[in-house]
VMD Tcl script that draws the C-alpha trace (Angstrom):
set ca {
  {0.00 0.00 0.00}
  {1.73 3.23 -0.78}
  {1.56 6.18 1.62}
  {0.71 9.51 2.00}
  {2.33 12.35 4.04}
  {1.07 14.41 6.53}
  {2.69 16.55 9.47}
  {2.55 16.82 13.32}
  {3.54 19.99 14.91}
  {5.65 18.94 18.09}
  {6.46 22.46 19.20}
  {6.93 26.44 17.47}
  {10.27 25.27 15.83}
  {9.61 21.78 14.93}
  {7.37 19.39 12.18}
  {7.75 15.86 11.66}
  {6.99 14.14 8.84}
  {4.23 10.99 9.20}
  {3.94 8.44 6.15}
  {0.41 7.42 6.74}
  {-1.00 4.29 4.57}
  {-3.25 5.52 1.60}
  {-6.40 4.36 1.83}
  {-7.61 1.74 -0.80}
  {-11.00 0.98 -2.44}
  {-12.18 -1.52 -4.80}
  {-14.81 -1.79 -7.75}
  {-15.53 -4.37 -10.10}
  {-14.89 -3.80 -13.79}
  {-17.92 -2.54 -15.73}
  {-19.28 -1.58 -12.07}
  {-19.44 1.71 -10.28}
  {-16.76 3.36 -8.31}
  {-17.05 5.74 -4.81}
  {-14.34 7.61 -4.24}
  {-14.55 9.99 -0.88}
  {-12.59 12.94 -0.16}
  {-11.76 12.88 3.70}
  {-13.11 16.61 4.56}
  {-15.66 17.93 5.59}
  {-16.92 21.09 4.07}
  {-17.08 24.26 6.59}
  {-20.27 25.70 7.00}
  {-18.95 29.55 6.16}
  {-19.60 29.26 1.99}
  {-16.12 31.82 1.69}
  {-14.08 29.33 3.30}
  {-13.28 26.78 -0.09}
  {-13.16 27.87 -3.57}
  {-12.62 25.01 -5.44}
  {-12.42 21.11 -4.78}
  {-10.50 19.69 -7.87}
  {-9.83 15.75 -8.48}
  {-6.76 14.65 -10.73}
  {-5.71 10.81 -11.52}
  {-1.95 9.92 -11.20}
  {0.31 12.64 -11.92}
  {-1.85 14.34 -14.05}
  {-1.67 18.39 -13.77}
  {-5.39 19.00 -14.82}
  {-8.29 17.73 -12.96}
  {-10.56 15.78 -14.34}
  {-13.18 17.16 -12.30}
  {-13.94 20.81 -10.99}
  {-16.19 22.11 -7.98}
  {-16.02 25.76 -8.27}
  {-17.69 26.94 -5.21}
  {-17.10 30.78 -6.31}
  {-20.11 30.31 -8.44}
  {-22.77 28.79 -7.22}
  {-23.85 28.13 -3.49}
  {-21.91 25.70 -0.66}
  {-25.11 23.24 -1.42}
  {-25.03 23.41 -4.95}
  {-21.48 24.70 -6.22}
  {-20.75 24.96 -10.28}
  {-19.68 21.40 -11.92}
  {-16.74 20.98 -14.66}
  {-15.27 18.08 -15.96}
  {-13.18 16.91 -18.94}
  {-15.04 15.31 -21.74}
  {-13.78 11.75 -21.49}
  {-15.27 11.77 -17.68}
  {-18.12 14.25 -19.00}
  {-20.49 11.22 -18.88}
  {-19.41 8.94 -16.08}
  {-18.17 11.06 -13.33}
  {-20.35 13.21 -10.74}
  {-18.98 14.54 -7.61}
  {-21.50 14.81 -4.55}
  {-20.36 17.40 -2.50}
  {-23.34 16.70 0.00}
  {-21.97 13.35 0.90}
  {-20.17 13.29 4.16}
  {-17.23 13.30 3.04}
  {-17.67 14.18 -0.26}
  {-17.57 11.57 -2.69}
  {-16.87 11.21 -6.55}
  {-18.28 8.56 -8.90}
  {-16.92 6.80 -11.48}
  {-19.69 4.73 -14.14}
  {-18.87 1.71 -16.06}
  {-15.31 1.62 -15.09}
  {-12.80 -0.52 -16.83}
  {-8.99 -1.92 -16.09}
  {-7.82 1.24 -17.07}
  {-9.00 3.26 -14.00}
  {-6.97 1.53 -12.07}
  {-4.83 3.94 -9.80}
  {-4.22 7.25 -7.44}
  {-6.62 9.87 -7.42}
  {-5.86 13.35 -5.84}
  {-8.63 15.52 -4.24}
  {-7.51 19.07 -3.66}
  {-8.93 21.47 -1.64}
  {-8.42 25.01 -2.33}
  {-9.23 27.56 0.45}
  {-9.57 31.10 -0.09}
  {-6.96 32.48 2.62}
  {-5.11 29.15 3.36}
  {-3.15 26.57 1.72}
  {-4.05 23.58 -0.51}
  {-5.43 20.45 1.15}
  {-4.60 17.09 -0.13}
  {-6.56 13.62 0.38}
  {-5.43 10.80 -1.72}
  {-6.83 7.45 -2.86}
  {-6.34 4.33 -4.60}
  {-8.40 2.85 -6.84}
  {-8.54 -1.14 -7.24}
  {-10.56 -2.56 -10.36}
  {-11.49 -5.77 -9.58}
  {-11.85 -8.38 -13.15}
  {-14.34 -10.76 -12.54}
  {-13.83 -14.53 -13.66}
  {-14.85 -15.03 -17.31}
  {-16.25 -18.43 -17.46}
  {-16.53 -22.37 -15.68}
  {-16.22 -25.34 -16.53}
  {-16.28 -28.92 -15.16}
  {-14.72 -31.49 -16.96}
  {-13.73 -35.44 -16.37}
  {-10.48 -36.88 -16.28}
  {-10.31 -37.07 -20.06}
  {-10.80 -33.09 -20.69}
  {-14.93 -33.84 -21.45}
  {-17.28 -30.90 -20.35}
  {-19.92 -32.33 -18.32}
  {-22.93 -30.29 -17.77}
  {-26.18 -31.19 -16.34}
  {-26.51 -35.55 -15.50}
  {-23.06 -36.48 -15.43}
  {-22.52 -40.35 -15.79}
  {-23.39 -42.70 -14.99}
  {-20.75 -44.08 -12.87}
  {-20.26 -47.11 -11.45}
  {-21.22 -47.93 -7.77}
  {-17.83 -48.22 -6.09}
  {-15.69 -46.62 -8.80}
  {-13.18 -43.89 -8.16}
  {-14.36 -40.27 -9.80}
  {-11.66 -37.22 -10.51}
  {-13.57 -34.00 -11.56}
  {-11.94 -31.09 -12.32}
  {-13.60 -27.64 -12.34}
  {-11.72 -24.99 -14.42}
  {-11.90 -21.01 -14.12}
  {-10.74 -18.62 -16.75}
  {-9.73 -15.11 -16.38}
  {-10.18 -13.12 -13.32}
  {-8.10 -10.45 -11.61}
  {-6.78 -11.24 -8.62}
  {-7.21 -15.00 -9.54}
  {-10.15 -16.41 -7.98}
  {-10.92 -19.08 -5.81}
  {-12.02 -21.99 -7.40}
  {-13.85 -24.52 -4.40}
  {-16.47 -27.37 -4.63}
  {-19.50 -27.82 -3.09}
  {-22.00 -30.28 -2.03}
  {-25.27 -28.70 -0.98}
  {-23.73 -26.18 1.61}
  {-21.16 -27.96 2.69}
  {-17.70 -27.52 1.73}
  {-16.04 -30.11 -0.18}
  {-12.18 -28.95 -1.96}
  {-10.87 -25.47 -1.70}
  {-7.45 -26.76 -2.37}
  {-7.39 -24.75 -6.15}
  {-4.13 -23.92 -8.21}
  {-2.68 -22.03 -11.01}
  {-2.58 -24.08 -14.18}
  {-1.57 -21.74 -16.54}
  {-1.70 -17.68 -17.33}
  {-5.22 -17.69 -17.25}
  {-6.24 -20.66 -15.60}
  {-7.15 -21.59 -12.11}
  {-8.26 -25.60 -11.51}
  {-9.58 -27.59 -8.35}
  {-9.71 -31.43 -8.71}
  {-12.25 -32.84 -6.59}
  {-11.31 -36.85 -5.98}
  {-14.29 -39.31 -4.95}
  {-12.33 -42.69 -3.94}
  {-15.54 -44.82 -4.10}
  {-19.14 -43.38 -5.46}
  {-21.37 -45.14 -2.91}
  {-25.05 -45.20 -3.36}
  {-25.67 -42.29 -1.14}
  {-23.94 -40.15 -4.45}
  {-26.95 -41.22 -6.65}
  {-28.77 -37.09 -7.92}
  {-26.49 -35.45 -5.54}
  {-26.18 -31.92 -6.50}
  {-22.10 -31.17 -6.93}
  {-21.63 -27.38 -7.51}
  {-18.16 -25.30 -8.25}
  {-17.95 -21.90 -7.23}
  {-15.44 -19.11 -8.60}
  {-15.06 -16.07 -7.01}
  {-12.44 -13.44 -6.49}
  {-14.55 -10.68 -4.74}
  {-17.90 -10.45 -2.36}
  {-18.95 -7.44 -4.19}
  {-20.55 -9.65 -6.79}
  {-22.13 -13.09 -7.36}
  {-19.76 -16.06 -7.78}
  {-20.34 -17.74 -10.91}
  {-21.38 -21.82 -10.50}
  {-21.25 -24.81 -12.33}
  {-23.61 -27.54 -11.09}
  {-23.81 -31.09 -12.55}
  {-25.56 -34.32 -10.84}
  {-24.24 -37.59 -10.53}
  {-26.15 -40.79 -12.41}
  {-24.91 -43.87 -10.97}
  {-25.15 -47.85 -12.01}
  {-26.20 -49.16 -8.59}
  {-26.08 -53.39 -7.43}
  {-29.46 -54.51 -6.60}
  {-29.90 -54.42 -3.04}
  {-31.53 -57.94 -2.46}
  {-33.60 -60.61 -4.17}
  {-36.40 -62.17 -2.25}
  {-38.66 -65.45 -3.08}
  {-41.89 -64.01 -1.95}
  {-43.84 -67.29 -2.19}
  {-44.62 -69.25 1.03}
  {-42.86 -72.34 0.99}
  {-44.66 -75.75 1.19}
  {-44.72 -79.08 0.17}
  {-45.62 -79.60 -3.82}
  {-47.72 -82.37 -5.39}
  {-46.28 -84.12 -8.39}
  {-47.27 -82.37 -11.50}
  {-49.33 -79.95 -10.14}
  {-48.26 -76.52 -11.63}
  {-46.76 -74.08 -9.05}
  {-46.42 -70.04 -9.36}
  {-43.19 -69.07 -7.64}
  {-42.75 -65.19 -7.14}
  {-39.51 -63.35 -6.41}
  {-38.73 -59.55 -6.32}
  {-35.35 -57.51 -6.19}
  {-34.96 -53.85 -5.56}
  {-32.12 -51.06 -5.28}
  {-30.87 -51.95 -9.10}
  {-30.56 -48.49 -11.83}
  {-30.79 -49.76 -14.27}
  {-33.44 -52.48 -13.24}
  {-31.62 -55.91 -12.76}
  {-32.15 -59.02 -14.35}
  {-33.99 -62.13 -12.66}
  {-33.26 -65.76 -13.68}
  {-34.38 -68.76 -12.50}
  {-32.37 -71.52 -11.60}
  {-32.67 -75.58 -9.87}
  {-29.82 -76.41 -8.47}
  {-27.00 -75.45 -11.16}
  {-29.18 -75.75 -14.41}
  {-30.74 -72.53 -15.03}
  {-34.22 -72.72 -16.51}
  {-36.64 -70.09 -17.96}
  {-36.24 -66.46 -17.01}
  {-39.66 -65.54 -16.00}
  {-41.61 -62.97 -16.48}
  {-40.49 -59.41 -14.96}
  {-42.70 -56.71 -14.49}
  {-41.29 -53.65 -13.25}
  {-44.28 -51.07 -11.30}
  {-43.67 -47.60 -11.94}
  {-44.20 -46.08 -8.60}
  {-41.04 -48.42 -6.83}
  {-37.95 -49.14 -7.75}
  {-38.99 -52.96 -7.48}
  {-38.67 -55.76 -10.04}
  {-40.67 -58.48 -9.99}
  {-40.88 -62.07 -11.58}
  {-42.36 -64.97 -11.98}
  {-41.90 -68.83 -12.73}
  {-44.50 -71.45 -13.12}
  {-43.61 -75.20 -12.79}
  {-44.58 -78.63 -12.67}
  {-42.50 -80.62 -10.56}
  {-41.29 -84.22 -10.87}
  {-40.68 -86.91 -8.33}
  {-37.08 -86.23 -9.29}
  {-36.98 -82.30 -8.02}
  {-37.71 -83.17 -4.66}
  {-34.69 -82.25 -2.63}
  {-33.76 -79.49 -5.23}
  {-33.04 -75.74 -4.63}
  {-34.81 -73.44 -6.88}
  {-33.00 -70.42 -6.78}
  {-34.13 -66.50 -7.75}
  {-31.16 -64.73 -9.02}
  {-30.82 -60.89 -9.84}
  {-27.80 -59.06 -11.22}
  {-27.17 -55.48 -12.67}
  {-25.83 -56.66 -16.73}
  {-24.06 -53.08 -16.75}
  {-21.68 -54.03 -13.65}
  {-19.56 -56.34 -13.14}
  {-20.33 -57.79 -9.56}
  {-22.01 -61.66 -8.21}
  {-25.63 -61.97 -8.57}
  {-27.37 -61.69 -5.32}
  {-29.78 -64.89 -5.06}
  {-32.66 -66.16 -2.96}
  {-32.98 -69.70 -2.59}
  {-36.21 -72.23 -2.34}
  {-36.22 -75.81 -1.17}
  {-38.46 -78.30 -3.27}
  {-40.43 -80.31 -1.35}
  {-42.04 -82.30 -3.74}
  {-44.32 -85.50 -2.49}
}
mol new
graphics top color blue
foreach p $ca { graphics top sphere $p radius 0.5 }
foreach p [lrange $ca 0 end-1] q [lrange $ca 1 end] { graphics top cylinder $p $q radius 0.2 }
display resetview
């Protein structure tokens, strides 16, 4: 932060000189920017004659209260053309205070206010300006450099998951953090290039709990606007949860035909029922899948022989997209 000077008066012969830090303000490129002049106006109208701002170490001021002409509450107003449009100075503000429209990179810097008293010396408040560049863009990408955007996946239940959110532009560089709802997940972001600021978020295992969740990256590099977000959900292949032979077991007459139900649940996409005795698996069945539950159901009709009694019938259900053992249900056959 650079400084300013400004003098205490220790005794008749003596000043010192104090550095005090100049006092810095921010604004966001294409916003508005408030610029105060520490003083307060006197109440006597013949005290100040002119308040005059200039930018860096230019020698004419960009804008001009000329309280000779005019009143204290409502003094004459001059500025250069470039600022004609986009500058007004509000000398009814306490303190005072200049603003700057629409401003741009290029503002960037020290402004002088000068006070000019009739029957005293010049008075000098300086200022820095900050312009603040907002981020330009997100994007979150997989581990092979493809934009996601919206339903991301699916994934496999149990896989491991690297997503990498990527910020361009932005001055200072922004944060770069991922969330999950409110909570925080990664704020560990880096530099990648010039322009570039990344955050990898790293899931070691997507568990069945990740299924919809709402994953959101946030850039920002100021409060004084809205960071921007990115916001995908994550589609997962999920294992069926169990497989269940709903029919009551009991003893079967030869050749009489049998309906044997079984049902399976927890499965995206819906698993896969097959019927098997013993090793040898038989017919599939007939699934049905009701639209209000995430249940499949099937069913097998048989006739059994002397020679099944003693056999397992057995209700199997597997997810065909992942690679993982069928979960089964088995039956005894009690056939008499």
């Amino acid at each position: 932060m650079r400084s300013q000077a400004t003098y205490l008066k220790t005794s008749p012969s003596y000043l010192i000189s104090v550095s005090l830090p100049i006092p810095e303000y921010k604004a966001v490129a294409g916003g508005d920017a408030h610029l105060p002049c520490n003083f307060t106006l006197p109440e006597d109208p013949e005290v100040v004659s002119l308040m005059l701002w200039y930018r860096e170490q230019e020698r004419v001021p960009f804008y001009t209260v000329d309280f000779r002409k005019g009143t204290r509450d409502n003094p004459k107003h001059f500025t250069v053309p470039e600022y004609a449009d986009r500058s007004y100075f509000d000398v009814t503000k306490l303190p005072p205070t200049i603003k700057l429209d629409s401003v741009a990179a290029e503002d960037e810097g020290i402004y002088r206010c000068n006070i000019e008293f009739r029957r005293s010396r010049t008075v000098t408040r300086t200022v820095k300006l900050n312009i603040l560049i907002p981020p330009l863009s997100v994007v979150i990408m997989d581990d092979r450099g493809q934009r996601l955007k919206g339903l991301a996946g699916p994934y496999d239940e149990g896989a491991y998951l690297s997503l990498l959110c990527e910020a361009e532009g932005g001055d200072p560089s922004p944060s770069v953090t991922w969330w999950r709802d409110s909570s925080l997940l990664d704020d560990t972001f880096y530099r990648a290039s010039t322009n570039y600021v990344r955050n990898e978020l790293v899931i070691l295992e997507l568990r069945r709990t990740d299924l919809l969740v709402e994953l959101t990256c946030q850039v920002s590099n100021t409060n004084l606007t809205r960071p921007l977000v990115e916001n995908i959900k994550i589609d997962l292949n999920l294992r069926p949860l169990y497989v269940r032979i709903t029919t009551p077991q009991k003893p079967l007459k030869v050749g009489e035909e049998v309906e044997l139900h079984c049902e399976t649940s927890g499965s995206r996409p819906p698993a896969k029922t097959s019927w098997w005795i013993d090793n040898v698996k038989i017919q599939s069945g007939r699934e049905s899948i009701p639209k209000l539950m995430d249940v499949t159901t099937s069913k097998l009709n048989i006739r059994p022989t002397i020679d099944d009694n003693g056999k397992t019938v057995t209700c199997k259900a597997e997810n065909t997209v992942l690679a993982h053992p069928p979960v089964q249900d088995a039956w005894p056959l009690n056939v008499q």
